[in-house]
C-alpha positions in Angstrom: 108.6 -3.5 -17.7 105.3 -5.9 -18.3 106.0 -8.4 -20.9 103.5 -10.8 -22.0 104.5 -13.7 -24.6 101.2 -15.5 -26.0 101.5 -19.0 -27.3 100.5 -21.6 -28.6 97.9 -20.6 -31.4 97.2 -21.9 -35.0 95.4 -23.9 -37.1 92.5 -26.3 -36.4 89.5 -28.2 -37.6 86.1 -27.6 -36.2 85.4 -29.3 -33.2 89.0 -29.5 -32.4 91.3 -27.9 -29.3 93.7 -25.6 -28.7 95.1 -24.2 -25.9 96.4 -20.8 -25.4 99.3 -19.9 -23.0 100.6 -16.2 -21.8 103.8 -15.6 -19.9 104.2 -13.2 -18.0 107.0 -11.2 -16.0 107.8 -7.7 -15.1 105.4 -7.3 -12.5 103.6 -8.8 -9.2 101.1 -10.9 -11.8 98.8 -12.0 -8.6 97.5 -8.5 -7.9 96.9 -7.5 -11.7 93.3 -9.0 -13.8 93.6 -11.2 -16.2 92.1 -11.6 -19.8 92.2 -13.0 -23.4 90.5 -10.6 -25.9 90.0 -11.7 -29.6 89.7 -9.7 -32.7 88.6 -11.1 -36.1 89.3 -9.4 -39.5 87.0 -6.3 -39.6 85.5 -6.5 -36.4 86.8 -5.1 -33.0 88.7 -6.4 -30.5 86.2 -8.1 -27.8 86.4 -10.1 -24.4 86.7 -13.8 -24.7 87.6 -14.8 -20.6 88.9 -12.8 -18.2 90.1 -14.2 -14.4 90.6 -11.5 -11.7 93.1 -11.3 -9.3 90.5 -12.3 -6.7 89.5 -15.3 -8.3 86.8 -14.8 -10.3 86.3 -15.7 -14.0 83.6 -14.2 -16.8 83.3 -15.5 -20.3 81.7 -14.5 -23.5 78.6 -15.8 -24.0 79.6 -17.0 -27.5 82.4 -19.6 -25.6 80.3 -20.2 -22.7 80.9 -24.1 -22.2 83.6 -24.4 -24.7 86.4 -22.3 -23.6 88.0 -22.2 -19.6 90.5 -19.6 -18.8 93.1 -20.8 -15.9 95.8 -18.5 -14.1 98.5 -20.1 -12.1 100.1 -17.3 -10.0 103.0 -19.3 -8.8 104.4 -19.8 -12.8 103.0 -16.3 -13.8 101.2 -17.9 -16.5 97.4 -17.7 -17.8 96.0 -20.3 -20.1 93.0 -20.6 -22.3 91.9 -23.9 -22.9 89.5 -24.1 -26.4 87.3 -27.1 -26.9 84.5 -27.5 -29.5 86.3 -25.1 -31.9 84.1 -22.9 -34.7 85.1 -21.5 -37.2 83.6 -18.4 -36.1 86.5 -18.2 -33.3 89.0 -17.5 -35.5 90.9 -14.6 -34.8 94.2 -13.4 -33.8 93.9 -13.8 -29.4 95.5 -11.3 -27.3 97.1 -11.6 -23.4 95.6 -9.0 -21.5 96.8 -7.4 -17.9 95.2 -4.7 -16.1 96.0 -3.2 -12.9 93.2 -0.9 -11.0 94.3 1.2 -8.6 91.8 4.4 -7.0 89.6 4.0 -9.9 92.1 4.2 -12.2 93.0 1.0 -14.9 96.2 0.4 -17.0 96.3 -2.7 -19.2 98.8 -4.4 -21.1 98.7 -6.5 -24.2 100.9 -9.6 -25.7 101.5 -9.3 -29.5 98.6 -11.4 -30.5 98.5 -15.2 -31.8 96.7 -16.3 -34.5 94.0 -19.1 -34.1 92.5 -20.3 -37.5 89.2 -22.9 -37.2 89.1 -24.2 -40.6 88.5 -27.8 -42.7 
């Protein structure tokens, strides 16, 4: 069973860090893509960074710069590291999996942590 356990959110000023961790275990975590999505009161749920299980990495344009996703396949872990904080990047960040197979995705999500950019 895929289990992912976000942690490591909460509250910060503007301009401050945060980094964001997700454990995972229940399946081979090197072959499966992974991603933090984000999703702000009222709005939908959108890409923030997402590494693939080849090795490439993609980021919104709005964190472009400031935030750098990390996997570490030997710990089963992916981390999101959050400099130059806005508030405009609060919003409760979720641990995404996804596995593709023949054309075909499944994804799995963490419960969500809470990240709040505020003075």
């Amino acid at each position: 069973q895929v289990q992912l356990v976000e942690s490591g959110g909460g509250l910060v000023q503007p301009g401050g860090s945060l980094r964001l961790s997700c454990a995972a275990s229940g399946y081979m975590f090197s072959i499966y893509d992974m991603a933090w999505y984000r999703q702000a009161p009222g709005k939908q749920r959108e890409l923030v960074a997402a590494f693939t299980s080849g090795g490439m990495s993609n980021y919104a344009d709005s964190v472009k710069g400031r935030f750098t996703i990390s996997r570490d396949n030997a710990k089963n872990t992916v981390n999101l590291q959050m400099n130059s904080l806005k508030p405009e990047d609060t919003a409760v960040y979720y641990c995404n999996a996804r596995y593709t197979s023949w054309g075909r995705s499944r994804d799995y999500w963490g419960q969500g942590t809470q990240v709040t950019v505020s003075s």
